[in-house]
C-alpha positions in Angstrom: -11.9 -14.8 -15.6 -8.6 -13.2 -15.9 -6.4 -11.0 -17.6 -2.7 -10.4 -17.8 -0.3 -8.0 -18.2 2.9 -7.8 -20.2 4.8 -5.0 -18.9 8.5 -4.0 -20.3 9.2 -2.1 -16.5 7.9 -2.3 -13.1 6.4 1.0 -12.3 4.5 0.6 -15.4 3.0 -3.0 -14.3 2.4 -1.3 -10.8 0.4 1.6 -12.6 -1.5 -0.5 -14.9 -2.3 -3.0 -11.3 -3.6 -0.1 -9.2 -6.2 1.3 -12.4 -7.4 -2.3 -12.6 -7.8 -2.4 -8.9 -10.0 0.5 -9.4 -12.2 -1.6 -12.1 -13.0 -4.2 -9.2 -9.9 -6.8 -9.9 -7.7 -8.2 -7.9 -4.2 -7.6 -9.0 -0.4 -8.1 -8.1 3.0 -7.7 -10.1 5.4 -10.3 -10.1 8.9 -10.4 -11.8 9.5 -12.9 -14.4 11.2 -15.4 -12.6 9.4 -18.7 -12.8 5.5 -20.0 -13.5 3.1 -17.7 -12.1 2.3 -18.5 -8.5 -1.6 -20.1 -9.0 -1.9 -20.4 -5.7 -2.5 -16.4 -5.8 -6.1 -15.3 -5.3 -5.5 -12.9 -8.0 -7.9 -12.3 -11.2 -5.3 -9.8 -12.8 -1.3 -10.3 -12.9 1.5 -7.7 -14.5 4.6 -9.6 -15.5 8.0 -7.1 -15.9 9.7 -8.4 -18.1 12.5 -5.5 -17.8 12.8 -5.3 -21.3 12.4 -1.7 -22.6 16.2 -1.3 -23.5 16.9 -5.1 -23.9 18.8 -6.5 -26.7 16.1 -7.8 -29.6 16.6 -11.7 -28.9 16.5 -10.8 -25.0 13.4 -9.0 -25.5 11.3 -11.9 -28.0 13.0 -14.3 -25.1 11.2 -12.3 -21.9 7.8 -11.4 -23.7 7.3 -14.5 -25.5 7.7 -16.3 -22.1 5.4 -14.1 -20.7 2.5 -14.2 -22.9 3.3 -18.2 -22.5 2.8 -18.1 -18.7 -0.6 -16.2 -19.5 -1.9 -18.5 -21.5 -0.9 -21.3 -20.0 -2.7 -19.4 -16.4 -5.5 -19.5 -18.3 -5.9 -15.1 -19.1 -8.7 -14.4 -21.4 -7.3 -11.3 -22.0 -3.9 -10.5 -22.7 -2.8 -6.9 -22.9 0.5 -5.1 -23.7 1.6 -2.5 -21.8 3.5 0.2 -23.1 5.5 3.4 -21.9 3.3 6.6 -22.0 6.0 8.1 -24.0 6.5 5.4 -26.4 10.0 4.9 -25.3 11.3 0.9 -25.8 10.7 -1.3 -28.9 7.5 -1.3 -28.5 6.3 -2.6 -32.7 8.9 -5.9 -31.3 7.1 -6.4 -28.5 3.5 -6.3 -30.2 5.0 -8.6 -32.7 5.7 -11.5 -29.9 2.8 -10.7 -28.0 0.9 -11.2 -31.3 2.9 -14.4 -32.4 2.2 -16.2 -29.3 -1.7 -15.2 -28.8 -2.0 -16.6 -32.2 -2.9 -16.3 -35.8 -5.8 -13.5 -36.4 -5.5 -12.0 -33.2 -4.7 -7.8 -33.6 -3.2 -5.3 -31.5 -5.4 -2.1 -30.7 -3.1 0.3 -29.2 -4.6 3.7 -27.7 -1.4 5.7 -26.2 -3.2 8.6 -24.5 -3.9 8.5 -21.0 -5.0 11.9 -20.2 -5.4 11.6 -16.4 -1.2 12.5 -17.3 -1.4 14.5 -19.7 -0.6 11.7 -22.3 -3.3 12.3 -26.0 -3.0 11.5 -28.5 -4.8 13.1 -32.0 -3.9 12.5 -35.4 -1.7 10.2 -34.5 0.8 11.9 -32.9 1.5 11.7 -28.8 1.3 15.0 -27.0 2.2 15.3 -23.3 0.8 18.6 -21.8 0.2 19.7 -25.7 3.9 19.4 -26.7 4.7 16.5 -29.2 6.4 14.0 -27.1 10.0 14.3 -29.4 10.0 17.9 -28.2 9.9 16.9 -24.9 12.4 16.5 -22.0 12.0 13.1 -22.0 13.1 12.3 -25.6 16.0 14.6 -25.1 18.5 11.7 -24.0 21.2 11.0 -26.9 21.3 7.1 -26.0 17.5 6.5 -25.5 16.3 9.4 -28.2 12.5 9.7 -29.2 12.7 11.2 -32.7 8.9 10.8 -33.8 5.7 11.4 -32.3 3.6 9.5 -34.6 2.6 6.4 -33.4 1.4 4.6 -36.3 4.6 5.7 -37.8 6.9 4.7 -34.8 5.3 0.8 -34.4 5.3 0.3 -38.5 9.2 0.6 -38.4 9.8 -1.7 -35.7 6.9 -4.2 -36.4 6.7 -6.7 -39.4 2.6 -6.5 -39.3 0.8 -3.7 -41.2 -0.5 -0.9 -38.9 -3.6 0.8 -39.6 -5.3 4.0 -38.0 -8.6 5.5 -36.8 -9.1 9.3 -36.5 -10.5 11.0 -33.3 -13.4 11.6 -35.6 -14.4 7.9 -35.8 -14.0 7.6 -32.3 -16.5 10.8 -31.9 -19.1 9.4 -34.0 -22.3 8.1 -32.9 -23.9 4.4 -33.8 -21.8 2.5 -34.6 -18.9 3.8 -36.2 -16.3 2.9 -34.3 -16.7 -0.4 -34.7 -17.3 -0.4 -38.2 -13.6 1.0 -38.5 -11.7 -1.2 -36.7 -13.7 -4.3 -38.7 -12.7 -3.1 -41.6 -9.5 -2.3 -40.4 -9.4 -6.0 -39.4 -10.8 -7.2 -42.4 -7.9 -5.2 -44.3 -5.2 -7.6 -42.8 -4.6 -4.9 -40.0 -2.7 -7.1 -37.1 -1.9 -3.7 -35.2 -4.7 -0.5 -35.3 -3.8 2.7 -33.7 -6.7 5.0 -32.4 -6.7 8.6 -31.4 -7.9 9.5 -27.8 -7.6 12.7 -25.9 -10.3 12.1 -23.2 -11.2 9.2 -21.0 -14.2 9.5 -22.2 -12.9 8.5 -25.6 -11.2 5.7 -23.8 -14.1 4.1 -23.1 -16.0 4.4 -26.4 -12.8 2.2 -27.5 -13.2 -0.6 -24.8 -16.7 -0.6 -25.6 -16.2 -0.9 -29.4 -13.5 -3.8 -28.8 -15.9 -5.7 -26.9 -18.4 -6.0 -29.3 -15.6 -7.5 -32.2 -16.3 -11.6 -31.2 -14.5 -12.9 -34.2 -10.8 -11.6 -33.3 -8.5 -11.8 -30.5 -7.7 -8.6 -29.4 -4.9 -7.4 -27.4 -5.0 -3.7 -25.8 -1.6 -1.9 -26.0 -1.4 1.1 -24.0 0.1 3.0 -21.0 -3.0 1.4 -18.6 -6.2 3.2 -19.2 -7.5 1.1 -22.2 -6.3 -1.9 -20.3 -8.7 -1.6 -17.7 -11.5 0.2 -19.3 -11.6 -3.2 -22.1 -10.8 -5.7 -19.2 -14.1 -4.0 -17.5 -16.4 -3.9 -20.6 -15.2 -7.7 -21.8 -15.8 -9.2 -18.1 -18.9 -7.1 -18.2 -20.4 -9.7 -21.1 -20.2 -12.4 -18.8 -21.6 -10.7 -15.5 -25.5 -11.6 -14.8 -27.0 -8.0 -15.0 -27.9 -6.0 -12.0 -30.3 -3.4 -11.0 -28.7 0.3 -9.8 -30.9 2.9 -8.2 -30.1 6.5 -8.0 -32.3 8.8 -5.9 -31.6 12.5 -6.4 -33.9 15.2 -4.8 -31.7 18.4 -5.1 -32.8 20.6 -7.6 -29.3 22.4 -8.9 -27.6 23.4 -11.9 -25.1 20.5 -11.0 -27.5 17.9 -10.2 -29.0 18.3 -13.6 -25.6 18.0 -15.6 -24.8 14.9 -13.0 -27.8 13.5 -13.9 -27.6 14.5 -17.7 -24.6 12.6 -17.8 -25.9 9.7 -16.7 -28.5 9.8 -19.1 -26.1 10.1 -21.8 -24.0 7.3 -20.5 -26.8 4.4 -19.5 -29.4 5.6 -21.8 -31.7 5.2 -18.6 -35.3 7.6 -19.1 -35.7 8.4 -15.4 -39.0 8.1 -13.4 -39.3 12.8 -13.0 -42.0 12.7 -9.5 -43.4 15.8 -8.8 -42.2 17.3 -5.7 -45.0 19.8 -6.1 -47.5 16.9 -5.5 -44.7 15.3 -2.7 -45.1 18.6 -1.1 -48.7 18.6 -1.3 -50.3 16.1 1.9 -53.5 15.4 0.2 -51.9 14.2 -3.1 -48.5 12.7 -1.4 -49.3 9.0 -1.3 -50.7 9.2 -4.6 -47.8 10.5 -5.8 -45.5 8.0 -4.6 -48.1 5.0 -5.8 -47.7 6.5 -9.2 -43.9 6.7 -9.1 -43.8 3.2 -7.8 -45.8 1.9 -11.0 -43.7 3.8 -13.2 -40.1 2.8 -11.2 -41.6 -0.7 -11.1 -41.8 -0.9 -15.1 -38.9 1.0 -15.6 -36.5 -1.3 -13.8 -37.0 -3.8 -16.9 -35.8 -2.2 -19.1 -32.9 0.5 -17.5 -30.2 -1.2 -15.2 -29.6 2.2 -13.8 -33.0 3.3 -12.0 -33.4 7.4 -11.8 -36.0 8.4 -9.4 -35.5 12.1 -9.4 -37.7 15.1 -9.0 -35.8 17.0 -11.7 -36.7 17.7 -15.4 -35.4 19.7 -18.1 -38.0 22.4 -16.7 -37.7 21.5 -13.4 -38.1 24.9 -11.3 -38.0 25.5 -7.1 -41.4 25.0 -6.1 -42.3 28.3 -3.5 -42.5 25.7 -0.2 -43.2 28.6 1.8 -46.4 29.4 -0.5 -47.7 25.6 0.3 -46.9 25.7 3.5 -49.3 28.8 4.5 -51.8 27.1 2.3 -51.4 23.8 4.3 -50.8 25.5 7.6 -47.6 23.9 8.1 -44.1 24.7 7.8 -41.8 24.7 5.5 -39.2 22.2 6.7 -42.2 19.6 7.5 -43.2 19.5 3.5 -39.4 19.9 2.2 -39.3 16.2 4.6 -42.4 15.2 2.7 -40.6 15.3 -0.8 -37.4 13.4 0.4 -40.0 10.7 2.2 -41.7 10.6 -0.9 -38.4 9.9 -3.2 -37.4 7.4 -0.5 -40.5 5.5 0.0 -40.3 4.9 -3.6 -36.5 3.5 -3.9 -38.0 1.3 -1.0 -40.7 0.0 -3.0 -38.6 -0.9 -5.6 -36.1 -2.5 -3.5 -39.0 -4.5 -2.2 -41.7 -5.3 -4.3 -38.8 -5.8 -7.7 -37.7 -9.3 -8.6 -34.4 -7.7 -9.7 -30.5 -8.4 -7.9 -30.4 -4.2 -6.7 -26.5 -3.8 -6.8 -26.5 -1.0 -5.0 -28.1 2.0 -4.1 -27.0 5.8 -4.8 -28.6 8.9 -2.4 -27.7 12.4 -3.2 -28.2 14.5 0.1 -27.6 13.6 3.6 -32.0 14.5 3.5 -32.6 12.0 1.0 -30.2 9.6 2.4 -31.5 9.9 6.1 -34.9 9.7 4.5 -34.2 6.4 2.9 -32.5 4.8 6.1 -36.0 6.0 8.2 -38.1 4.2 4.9 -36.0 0.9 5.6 -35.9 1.0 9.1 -32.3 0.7 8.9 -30.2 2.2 11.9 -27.3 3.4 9.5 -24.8 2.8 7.3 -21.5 0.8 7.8 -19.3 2.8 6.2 -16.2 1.2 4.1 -14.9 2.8 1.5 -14.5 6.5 -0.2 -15.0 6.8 -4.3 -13.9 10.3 -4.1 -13.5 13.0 -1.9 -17.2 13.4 0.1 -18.6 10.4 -1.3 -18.6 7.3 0.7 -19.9 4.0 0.4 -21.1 1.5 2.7 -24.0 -0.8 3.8 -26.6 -0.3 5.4 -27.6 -1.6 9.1 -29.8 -3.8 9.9 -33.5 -2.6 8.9 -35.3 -4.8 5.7 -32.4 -4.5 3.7 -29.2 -5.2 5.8 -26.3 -4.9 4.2 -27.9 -3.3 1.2 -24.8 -1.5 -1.0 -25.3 2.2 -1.1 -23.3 5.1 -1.7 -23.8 8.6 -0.7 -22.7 12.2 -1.6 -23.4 15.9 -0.8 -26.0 17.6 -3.3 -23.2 19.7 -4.6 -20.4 18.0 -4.6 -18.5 16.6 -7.7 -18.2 17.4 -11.4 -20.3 16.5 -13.9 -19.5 13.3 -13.9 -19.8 12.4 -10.1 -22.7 10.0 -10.2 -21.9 8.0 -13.0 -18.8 7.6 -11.2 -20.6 6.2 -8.2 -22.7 3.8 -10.6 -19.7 2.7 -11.8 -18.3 2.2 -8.6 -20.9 -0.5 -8.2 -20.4 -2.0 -11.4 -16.5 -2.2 -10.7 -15.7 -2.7 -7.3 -17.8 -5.2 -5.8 -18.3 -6.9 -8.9 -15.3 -8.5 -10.2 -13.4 -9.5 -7.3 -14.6 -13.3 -8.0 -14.8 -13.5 -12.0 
């Protein structure tokens, strides 16, 4: 499947190409020159058509061909990409876009991206919290921005009504959302403008768009909503695999990581006792009944948490269990991280689920998990961010078994949905 790109400058295709490479497509930019090259092996193409300070007819001329050349490529998704300043005639080029995806279709256009300090709330663009007309950039006499509402901005350069969604529909639960932008739709609506000041927000909107099956829709935006819809569209037609994330660490971070994740996947994770891990006579009975409860659990969750923290999760005293055991410490600390890993194991072996790939947090947990598979290592390949690397793993029962990796305290909140993303993004899409 593919998706292309109508840009009105190069640097803006190029920037809209790289967050799309980061969804798991492969993209390039091409000038507008001639057909696209098919020959490419390329799922996503920008097109610059070099038109934000073109003459009208120029501009219908360059966009209008583009959109053509998608079509005619064979794009299931066709996006508009605009200037994260609103600079160009941007309500002209929606128009064409529009005009040659076809009757019905509508334009949702987010202009935030707040990885740059681009939101956008009541309408109105704010870079770094200033209104974009009061900024440098709209201080040149011959290329003046002299509004910062958007709905406001596209309406007198478009001949489509434009309707608009408040940052409150987009913070609603259920669906709301997409409630809005049907009856937006269903008002005659060709071009909808939505608020967004986090990616977060972002992402509520691709998933929203996804779910309208009735109406072409074209994303217009400075790149994030481009690659956040292409990912949740593609996602519909993707057979459905199996993430597991094993998390032993009991910190403050590790619960808001995993919290997180909750909130995102609505996955209920399988909460093992690490008291009973930690205890030798009740160890394998322990992991038995995680197995069972993974095992069911991986029905119904695409993300898998096997995890020995809950909401009242507390340190266990190891020291305590260890003079009661006559042991040490260090042995029965191994005993839990065996015990998470020897489930994950089971699971990879015994489910008759496709297991993406696999996420360890803890260089215990992770060298536990190697040791359960009788792998030698991990082939490393890539880094997601900074101190989290992914790679495959050697040999062993599951060779060349995705898994990613990451220190117990490293990351923000966000850090492990990130890395189940990861999965669902990079080494997914590359043949759609």
């Amino acid at each position: 499947m593919k998706i292309g790109i109508v840009a009105d400058d190069l640097t803006g295709a190029n920037a809209t190409g790289v967050l799309l490479n980061k969804q798991g497509f492969t993209s390039a930019t091409v000038v507008q020159t001639d057909e696209i090259d098919t020959s490419m092996d390329m799922n996503a193409i920008c097109i610059d058509t070099d038109s934000r300070y073109a003459p009208d007819e120029v501009v219908i001329d360059k966009v209008s061909k583009a959109t053509q050349h998608f079509l005619k490529w064979g794009a299931k998704v066709i996006s508009k990409r605009i200037d994260s300043t609103i600079r160009g005639k941007i309500g002209l080029e929606i128009d064409t876009v529009l005009k040659e995806v076809g009757n019905g279709s509508v334009a949702i256009v987010v202009g935030a991206f707040p990885e740059s300090g681009r939101i956008c709330s009541g309408g109105y663009l704010l870079v770094n919290g200033v209104p974009v007309q009061e900024t440098d950039v709209a201080s040149d006499p011959l290329k003046s921005i002299r509004s910062s509402y958007i709905p406001g901005m596209i309406a007198n350069q478009s001949h489509h009504f434009v309707g608009y969604i408040g940052l409150d529909q987009v913070l609603a639960k259920d669906n709301a959302l997409l409630d809005a932008m049907s009856a937006q739709i269903k008002q005659g609506n060709r071009i909808i403008v939505i608020d967004a000041v986090r990616d977060e927000d972002i992402d509520v909107i691709a998933d929203a768009m996804a779910q309208v099956k009735d109406t072409k829709l074209v994303p217009v935006d400075p790149g994030p909503l481009t690659a956040a819809y292409a990912a949740a569209y593609f996602d519909q037609f993707v057979a459905r695999k199996k993430v597991i994330v094993t998390v032993g660490s009991v910190t403050p971070l590790s619960k808001k990581q995993l919290a997180y994740v909750r909130r995102k996947t609505h996955t209920i994770p399988v909460v093992v006792s690490a008291e009973r891990l930690a205890t030798l006579s009740t160890w394998d009975d322990e992991v038995a009944k995680g197995t069972k409860e993974a095992m069911q659990r991986i029905n119904d969750n695409d993300v898998l948490v096997i995890t020995t923290i809950s909401k009242n999760s507390e340190l266990i005293d190891l020291e305590k269990l260890a003079i009661e055991q006559n042991t040490s410490s260090n042995k029965l600390a191994k005993k839990i991280t065996d015990g998470l890993a020897q489930i994950t194991r089971n699971v990879m072996k015994k489910s008759q689920h496709d297991i993406q790939g696999c996420f360890t947090s803890g260089g215990d947990v992770t060298s536990s998990l190697c040791s359960a598979t009788q792998s030698s290592g991990i082939l490393l390949e890539d880094e997601v961010f900074p101190l989290a690397a992914f790679g495959r793993l050697m040999n062993g029962e599951f060779p060349g078994q995705p898994i990613i990796t990451k220190g117990g305290l490293i990351g923000d909140e966000k850090a492990i949905y990130k890395c189940v993303k990861y999965f669902n993004t990079q080494h997914s899409r590359k043949k759609l």
